[in-house]
C-alpha positions in Angstrom: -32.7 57.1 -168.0 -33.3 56.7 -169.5 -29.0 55.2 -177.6 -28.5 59.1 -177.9 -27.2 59.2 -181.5 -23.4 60.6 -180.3 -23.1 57.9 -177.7 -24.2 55.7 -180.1 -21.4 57.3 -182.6 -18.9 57.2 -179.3 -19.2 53.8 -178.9 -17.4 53.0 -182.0 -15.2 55.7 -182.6 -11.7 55.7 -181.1 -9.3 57.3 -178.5 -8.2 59.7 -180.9 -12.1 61.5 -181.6 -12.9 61.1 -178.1 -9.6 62.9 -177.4 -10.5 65.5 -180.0 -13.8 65.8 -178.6 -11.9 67.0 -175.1 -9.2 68.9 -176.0 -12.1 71.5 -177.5 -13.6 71.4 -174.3 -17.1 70.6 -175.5 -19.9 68.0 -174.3 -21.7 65.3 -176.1 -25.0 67.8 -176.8 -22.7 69.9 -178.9 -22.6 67.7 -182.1 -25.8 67.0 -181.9 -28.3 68.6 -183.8 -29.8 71.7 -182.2 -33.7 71.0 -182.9 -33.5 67.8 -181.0 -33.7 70.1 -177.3 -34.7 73.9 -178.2 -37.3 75.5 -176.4 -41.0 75.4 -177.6 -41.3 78.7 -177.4 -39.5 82.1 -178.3 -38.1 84.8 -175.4 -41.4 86.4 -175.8 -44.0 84.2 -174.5 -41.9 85.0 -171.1 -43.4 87.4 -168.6 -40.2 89.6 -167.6 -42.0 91.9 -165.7 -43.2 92.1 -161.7 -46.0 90.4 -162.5 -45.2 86.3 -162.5 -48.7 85.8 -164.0 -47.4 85.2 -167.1 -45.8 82.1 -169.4 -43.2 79.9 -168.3 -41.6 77.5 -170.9 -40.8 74.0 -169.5 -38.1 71.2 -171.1 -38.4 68.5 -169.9 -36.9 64.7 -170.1 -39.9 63.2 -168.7 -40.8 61.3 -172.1 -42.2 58.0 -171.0 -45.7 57.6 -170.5 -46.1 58.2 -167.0 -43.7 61.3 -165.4 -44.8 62.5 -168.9 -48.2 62.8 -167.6 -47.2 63.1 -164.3 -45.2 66.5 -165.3 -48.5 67.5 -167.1 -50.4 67.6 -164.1 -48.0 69.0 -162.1 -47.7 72.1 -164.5 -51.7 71.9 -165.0 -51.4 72.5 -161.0 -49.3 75.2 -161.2 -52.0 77.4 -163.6 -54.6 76.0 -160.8 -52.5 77.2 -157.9 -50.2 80.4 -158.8 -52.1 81.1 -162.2 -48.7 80.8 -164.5 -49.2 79.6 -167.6 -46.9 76.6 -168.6 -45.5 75.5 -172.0 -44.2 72.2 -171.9 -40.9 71.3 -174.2 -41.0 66.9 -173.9 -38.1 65.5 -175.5 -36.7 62.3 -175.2 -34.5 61.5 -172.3 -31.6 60.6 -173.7 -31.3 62.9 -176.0 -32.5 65.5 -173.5 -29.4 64.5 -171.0 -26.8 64.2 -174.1 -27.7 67.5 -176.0 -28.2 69.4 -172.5 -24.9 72.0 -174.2 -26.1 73.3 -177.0 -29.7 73.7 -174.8 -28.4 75.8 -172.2 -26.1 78.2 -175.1 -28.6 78.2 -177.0 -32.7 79.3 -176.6 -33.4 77.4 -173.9 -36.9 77.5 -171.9 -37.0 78.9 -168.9 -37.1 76.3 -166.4 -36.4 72.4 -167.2 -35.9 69.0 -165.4 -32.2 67.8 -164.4 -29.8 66.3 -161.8 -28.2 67.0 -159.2 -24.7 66.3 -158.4 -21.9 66.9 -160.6 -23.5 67.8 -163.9 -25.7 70.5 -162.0 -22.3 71.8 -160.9 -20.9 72.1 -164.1 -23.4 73.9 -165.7 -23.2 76.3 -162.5 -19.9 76.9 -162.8 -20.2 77.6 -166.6 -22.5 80.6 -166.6 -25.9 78.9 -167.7 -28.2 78.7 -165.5 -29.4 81.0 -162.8 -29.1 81.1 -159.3 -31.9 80.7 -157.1 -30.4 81.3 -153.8 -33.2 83.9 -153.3 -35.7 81.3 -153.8 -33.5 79.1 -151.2 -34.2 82.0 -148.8 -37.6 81.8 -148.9 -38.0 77.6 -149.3 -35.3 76.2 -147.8 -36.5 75.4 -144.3 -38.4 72.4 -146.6 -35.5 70.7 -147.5 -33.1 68.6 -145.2 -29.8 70.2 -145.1 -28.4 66.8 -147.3 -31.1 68.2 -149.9 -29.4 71.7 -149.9 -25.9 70.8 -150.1 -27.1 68.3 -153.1 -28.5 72.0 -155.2 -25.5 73.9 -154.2 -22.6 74.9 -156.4 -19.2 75.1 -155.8 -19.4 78.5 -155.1 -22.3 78.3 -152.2 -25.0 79.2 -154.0 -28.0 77.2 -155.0 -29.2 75.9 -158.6 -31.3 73.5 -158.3 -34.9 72.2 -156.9 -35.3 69.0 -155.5 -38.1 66.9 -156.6 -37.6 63.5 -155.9 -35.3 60.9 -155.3 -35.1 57.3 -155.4 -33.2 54.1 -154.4 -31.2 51.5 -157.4 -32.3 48.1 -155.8 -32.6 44.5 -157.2 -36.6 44.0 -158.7 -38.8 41.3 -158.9 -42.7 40.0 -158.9 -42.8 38.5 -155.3 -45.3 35.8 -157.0 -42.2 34.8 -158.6 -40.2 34.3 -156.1 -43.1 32.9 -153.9 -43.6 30.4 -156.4 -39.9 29.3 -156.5 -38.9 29.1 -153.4 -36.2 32.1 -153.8 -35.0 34.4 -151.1 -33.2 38.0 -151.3 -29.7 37.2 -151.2 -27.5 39.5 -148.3 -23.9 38.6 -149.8 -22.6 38.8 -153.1 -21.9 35.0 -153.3 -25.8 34.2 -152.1 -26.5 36.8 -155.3 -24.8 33.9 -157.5 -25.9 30.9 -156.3 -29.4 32.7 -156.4 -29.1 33.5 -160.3 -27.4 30.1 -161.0 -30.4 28.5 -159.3 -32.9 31.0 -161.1 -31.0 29.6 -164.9 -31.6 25.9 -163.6 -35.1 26.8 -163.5 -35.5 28.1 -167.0 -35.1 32.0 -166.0 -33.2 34.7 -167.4 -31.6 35.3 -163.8 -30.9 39.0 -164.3 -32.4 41.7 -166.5 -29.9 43.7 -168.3 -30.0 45.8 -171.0 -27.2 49.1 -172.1 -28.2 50.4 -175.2 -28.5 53.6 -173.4 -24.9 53.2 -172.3 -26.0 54.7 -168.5 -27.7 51.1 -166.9 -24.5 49.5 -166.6 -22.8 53.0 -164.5 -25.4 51.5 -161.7 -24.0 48.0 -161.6 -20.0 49.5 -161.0 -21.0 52.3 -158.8 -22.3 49.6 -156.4 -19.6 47.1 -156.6 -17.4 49.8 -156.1 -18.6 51.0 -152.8 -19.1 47.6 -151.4 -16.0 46.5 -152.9 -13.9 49.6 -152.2 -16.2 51.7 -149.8 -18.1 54.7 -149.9 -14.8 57.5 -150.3 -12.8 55.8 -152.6 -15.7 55.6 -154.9 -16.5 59.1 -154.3 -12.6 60.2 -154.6 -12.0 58.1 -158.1 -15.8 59.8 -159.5 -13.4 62.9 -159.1 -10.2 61.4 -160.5 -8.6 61.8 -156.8 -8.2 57.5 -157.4 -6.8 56.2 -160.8 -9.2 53.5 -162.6 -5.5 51.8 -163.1 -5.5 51.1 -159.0 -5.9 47.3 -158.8 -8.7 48.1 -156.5 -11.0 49.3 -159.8 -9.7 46.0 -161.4 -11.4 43.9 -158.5 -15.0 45.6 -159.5 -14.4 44.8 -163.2 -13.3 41.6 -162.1 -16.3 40.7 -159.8 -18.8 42.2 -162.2 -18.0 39.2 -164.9 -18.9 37.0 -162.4 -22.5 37.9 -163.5 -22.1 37.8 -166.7 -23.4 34.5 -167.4 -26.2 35.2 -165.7 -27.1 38.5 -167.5 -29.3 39.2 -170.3 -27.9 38.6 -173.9 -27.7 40.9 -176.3 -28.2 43.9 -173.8 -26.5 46.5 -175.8 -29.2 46.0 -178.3 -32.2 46.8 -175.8 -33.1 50.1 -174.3 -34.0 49.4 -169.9 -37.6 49.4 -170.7 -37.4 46.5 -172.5 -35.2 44.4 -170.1 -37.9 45.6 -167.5 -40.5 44.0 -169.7 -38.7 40.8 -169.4 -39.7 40.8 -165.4 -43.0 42.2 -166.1 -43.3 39.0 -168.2 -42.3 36.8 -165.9 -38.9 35.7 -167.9 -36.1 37.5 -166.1 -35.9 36.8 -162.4 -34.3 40.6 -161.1 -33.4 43.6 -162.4 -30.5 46.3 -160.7 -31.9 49.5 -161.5 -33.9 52.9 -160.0 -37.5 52.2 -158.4 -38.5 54.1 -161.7 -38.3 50.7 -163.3 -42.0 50.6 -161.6 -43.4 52.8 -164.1 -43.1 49.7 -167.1 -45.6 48.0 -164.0 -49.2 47.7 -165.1 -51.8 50.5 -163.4 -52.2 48.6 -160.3 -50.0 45.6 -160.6 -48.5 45.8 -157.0 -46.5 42.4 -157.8 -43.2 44.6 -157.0 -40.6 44.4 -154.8 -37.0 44.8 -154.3 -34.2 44.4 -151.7 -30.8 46.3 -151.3 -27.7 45.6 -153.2 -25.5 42.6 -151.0 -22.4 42.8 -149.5 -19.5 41.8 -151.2 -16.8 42.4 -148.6 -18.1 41.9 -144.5 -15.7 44.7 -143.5 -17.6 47.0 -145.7 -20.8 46.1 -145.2 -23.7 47.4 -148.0 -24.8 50.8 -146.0 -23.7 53.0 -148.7 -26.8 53.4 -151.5 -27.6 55.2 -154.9 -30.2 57.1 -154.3 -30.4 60.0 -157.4 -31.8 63.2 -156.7 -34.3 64.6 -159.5 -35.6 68.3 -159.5 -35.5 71.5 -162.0 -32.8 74.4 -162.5 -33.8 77.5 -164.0 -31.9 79.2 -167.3 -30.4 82.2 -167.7 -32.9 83.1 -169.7 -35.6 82.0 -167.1 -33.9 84.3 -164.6 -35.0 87.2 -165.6 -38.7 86.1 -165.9 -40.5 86.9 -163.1 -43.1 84.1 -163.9 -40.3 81.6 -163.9 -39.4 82.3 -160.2 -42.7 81.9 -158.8 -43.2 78.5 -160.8 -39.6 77.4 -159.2 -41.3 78.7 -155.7 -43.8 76.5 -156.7 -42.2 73.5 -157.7 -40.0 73.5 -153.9 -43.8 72.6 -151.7 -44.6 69.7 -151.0 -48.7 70.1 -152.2 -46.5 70.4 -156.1 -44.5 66.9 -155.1 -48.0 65.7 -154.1 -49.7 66.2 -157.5 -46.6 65.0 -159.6 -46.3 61.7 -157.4 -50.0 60.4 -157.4 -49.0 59.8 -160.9 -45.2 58.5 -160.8 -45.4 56.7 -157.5 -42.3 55.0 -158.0 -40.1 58.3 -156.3 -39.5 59.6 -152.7 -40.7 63.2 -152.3 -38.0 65.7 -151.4 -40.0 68.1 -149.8 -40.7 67.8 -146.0 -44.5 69.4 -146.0 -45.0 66.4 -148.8 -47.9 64.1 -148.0 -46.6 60.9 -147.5 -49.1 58.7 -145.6 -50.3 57.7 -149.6 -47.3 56.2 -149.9 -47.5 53.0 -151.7 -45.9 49.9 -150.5 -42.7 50.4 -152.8 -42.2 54.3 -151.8 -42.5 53.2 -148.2 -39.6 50.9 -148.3 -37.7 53.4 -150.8 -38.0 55.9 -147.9 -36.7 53.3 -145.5 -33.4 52.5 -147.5 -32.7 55.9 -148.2 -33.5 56.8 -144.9 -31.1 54.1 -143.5 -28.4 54.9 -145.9 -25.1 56.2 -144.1 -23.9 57.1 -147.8 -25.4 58.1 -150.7 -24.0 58.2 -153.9 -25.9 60.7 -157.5 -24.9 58.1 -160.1 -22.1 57.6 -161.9 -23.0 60.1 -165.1 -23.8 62.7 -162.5 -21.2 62.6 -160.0 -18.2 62.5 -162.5 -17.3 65.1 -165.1 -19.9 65.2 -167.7 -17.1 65.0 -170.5 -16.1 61.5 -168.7 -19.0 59.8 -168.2 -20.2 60.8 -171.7 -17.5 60.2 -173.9 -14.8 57.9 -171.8 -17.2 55.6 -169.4 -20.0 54.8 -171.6 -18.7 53.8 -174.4 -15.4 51.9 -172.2 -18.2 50.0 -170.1 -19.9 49.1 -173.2 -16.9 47.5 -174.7 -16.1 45.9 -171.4 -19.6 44.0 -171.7 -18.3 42.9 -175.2 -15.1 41.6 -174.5 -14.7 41.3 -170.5 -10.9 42.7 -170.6 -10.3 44.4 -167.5 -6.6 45.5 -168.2 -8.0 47.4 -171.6 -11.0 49.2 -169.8 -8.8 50.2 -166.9 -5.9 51.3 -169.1 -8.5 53.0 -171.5 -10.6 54.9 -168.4 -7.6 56.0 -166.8 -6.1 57.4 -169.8 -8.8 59.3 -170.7 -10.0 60.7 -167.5 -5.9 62.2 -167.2 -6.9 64.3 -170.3 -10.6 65.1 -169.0 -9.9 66.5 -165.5 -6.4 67.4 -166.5 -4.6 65.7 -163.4 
């Protein structure tokens, strides 16, 4: 979520960097400067022994207000329940998830928040973090078998915790719409004559902001599978589809559709501003995670949201993005004995529990999670997920890190400058050729 200052760089560079950038092989963290994400704490503070009484060092990307606070009571727990000790590393999001290299080969803490998908995959099959299979053995049964196969690497073992996860949807203050006369749209063309109705009335129809160059993945990933369906989006994430396939052209094409009806000026404002804009009462919807709920005043339950429409009837809209969140554990954290029982920790439901009675905009993972506090929003998030015959991580995590950093973020950002479909196509495709080598 959560501009990192290489994207930011990216964006204006050309082919011939980005290219440069590739053919070494390295990620966007690695150019960025190491003290943005290095652990809080030396090797030391870590309790290597038998014990796991000792101190566990934390990074995490949880820098807004509330799943910061939400991840300090969660560790706060953890010195309640298993009496570890936790030092929490916050850094900013975005430069958490763009600098996540030179973390990991560097001094990284011990355990620290991340995705799963792709990008937990490519760290696996790298070397850097450690495998918890062990810990699988012993938590596992609390996890649906969709939940495993999401933390497992390509080589069957198991990296990663679930936490939470969460549905993309259209927001909006009900009063709004109450007040209006609007209804949620079920097709794509209902979606337009909905925002042009929304500009008649003096709205901005839809909330849309890219500074942080991952918003706009959400808006292709969906017109993709209810363009395309469910496997081809899946198949071109992994370069098994060129982005020069007319088929890619037709999302491009569709998305500027909206553009009229988007935000102006939305690679100069980060998501949380955009959000502000529905808070406010000034922007009709909004596409993005049910996190967007955490820019709600406490106790404003003026929130709702409904699923993304059907473009195409012989596709249908039952495919949803719905990225999981959770923890992986370094190297480094692999040998601390302190770190595994805080991992052990982290995969009950009674540590889900205490992290969502803060952020209650998530799903828990866990099944022993309590869920009849569920708020409103959870409830229906747990509905849609829970209806979903498909679900898709996100674009930045179900591609190759190296493409979605350096070739998709800055491509869609140009797209939302210029519109040309033929040049982001041509561009993507060429690019993700040299990325995953096929």
């Amino acid at each position: 979520m959560p501009t990192p200052s290489l994207d930011s760089l990216l964006s204006h560079n050309g082919v011939s960097r980005r290219s440069i950038l590739r053919a070494a092989g390295l990620g966007a963290g690695v150019f960025a400067a190491a003290p943005l994400l290095a652990a809080c704490t030396g090797s030391d503070s870590s309790d290597s022994g038998s014990s796991g009484t000792g101190t566990v060092t934390f990074g995490s990307n949880g820098s807004d207000e509330v799943p910061k606070k939400a991840y300090a009571d969660l560790m706060a727990a953890a010195k309640t329940s298993e009496n570890l000790t936790v030092k929490i590393n916050t850094v900013a999001h975005n430069d958490f998830q763009n600098n996540i290299n030179n973390y990991l080969k560097g001094s990284p803490d011990d355990v620290f928040t991340w995705f799963a998908g792709y990008r937990m995959k490519s760290y696996a099959k790298q070397g850097l973090v450690a495998d918890i299979s062990d810990i699988w053995e012993k938590a596992g049964s609390n996890f649906s078998d969709a939940f495993k196969t999401a933390s497992t690497g390509d080589d069957g073992k198991q990296y990663f915790i679930p936490l939470y996860n969460y549905p993309w949807g259209w927001f909006y203050r009900p009063s709004v719409w109450k007040e209006k006369g609007y209804t949620e749209p079920k097709t794509w063309d209902e979606l337009l004559t909905l925002a042009k109705k929304m500009k008649a009335d003096g709205l901005n129809p839809i909330a849309f902001a890219d500074k942080d160059g991952w918003p706009a993945f959400g808006t292709f990933d969906y017109l993709n599978m209810r363009i395309n369906g469910y496997q081809f989006h899946v198949d071109l994430m992994a370069h098994k589809e060129s982005w020069a396939d007319p088929k890619v052209s037709k999302v491009f094409d569709t998305w500027k559709a909206i553009f009229p009806y988007q935000s102006a000026d939305s690679l100069g404002r980060t998501w949380q501003e955009a959000a502000q804009t529905v808070v406010k009462k000034t922007s009709g919807m909004y596409l993005l995670g049910s996190f967007v709920g955490q820019q709600w005043p406490t106790g404003d339950t003026d929130i709702d949201f409904f699923e993304f429409p059907a473009v195409d009837s012989t596709i249908g809209a039952d495919a949803i993005e719905a990225p999981i969140d959770g923890f992986m554990m370094s190297k480094k954290g692999g040998q601390n004995a302190s770190a595994k029982k805080l991992m052990e920790y982290l995969a009950t439901g009674k540590a889900e529990d205490v992290y969502l009675a803060t952020d209650t905009n998530d799903v828990a993972a866990a099944k022993d999670a309590t869920t009849d506090k569920y708020n409103a929003l959870q409830k229906k998030a747990a509905q849609v997920i829970g209806a979903a015959k498909n679900i898709s991580q996100f674009l930045d995590r179900d591609a190759e890190p190296a493409f979605a950093n350096n070739a998709a973020l800055p491509a869609f950002q140009q797209f939302i400058k210029d519109g040309d479909v033929a040049a982001v196509t041509k561009n993507l495709e060429a690019q993700a050729k040299q990325i995953y080598g096929s």
